[in-house]
Each structure stands twice: as structure tokens, then as C-alpha cells.
C-alpha positions, 0 to 999 in steps of 0.5 A, spaced: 881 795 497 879 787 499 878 786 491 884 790 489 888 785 492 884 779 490 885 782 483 892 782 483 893 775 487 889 772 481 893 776 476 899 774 479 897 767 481 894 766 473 897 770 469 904 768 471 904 761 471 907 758 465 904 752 461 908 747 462 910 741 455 907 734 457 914 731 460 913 724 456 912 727 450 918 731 451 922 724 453 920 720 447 923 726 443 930 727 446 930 720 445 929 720 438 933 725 438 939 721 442 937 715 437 940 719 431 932 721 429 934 728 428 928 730 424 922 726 427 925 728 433 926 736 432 920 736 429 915 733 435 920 738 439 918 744 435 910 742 434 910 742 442 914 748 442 908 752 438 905 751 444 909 751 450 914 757 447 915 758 455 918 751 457 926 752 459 926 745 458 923 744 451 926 751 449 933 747 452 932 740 449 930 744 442 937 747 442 940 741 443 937 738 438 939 743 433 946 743 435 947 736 435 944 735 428 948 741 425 954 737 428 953 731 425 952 734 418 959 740 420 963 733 422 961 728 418 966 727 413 962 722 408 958 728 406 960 732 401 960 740 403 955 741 398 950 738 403 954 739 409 955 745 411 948 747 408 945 743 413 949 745 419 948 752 418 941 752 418 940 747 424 946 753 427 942 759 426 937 755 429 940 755 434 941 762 434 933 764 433 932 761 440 938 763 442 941 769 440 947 770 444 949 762 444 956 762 442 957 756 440 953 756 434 955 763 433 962 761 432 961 754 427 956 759 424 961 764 422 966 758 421 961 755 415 960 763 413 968 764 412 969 757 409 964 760 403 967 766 402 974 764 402 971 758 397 969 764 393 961 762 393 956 766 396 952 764 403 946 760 403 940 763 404 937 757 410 
């Protein structure tokens, strides 16, 4: 009886401990991100996501960061819409692959998704 326990404290104390991403990697890259370096910073925050897929905080910042980028493309208006909306859809869905019940990104996904069919032009695969 004394080594089941001893068993399951380990499981429990070992098993369940989450791998934690080193906080100063996860600064420099929201302070890219902040900067207006999206795609050094999304990058750096999905390479650390790879092996810290556990991490609330990684998992947050990397929302963030696509949702910033997609609204900097959805919102910026020196883009054309060939670029704009491509973009922001992709960082949107993003988002959503994270996240699947997250409903801004849900509702400016559709938004694009409405914007091509009533141009008439089908929805780009991204």
C-alpha cells in the first residue's frame, strides 16, 4: 500500500507539472510584437509554442499576436484588399486554431468571409 501511494504521489507531482516557456524569451517576443515586429515576433512565439504547447501565458501572447496582426492588415487602409483581407484572415483563423471559441476572431473571420461573397470571389484557402 505504501508504494501505491508513493506511485501515485509521483504520477501526480511529475506527471502533472506543465513545462513552463523561459519568460524572457516570451518578453523579447511580445516586445517585438508591441513594436509592430509581427512576423519576427509570431514566429519566436510559435517556435516556443512547439515545445511549451501548455503554457497559458505563451498560449495567450500567441493569440494576441495574431489578432493584432490581423488587425493591422483588416484595418489598415493603404492596403489594397487583394492584401488585406488575405492576410487578416489567415492571422484570424490562427487565432481560431488556438482558440476555437474565441469570438472576435470568429466574428472579423466571417466578416472577410461575407466581404468575398458578396464581391462575388471565392474565399481564400490560408
Amino acid at each position: 500500500m505504501k508504494y501505491v501511494v508513493t506511485l501515485i504521489a509521483a504520477v501526480v507531482l511529475f506527471g502533472c507539472s506543465e513545462k513552463k516557456v523561459d519568460p524572457e524569451k516570451l518578453n523579447h517576443a511580445n516586445a517585438l510584437i508591441n513594436t509592430g515586429n509581427f512576423e519576427e515576433g509570431i514566429a519566436q512565439l510559435e517556435e516556443l509554442y512547439k515545445t511549451t504547447p501548455d503554457d497559458v501565458a505563451l498560449k495567450q501572447s500567441l493569440i494576441s499576436a495574431h489578432m493584432k496582426y490581423g488587425n493591422y492588415f483588416m484595418y489598415n487602409d493603404t492596403l489594397a484588399p487583394r492584401v488585406k483581407y488575405p492576410n487578416a484572415l489567415k492571422h484570424y483563423k490562427a487565432v481560431l486554431r488556438l482558440d476555437a471559441s474565441h469570438a472576435d476572431a470568429k466574428d472579423k473571420a466571417n466578416q472577410i468571409i461575407e466581404i468575398y461573397q458578396m464581391m462575388g470571389r471565392e474565399v481564400p484557402e490560408v
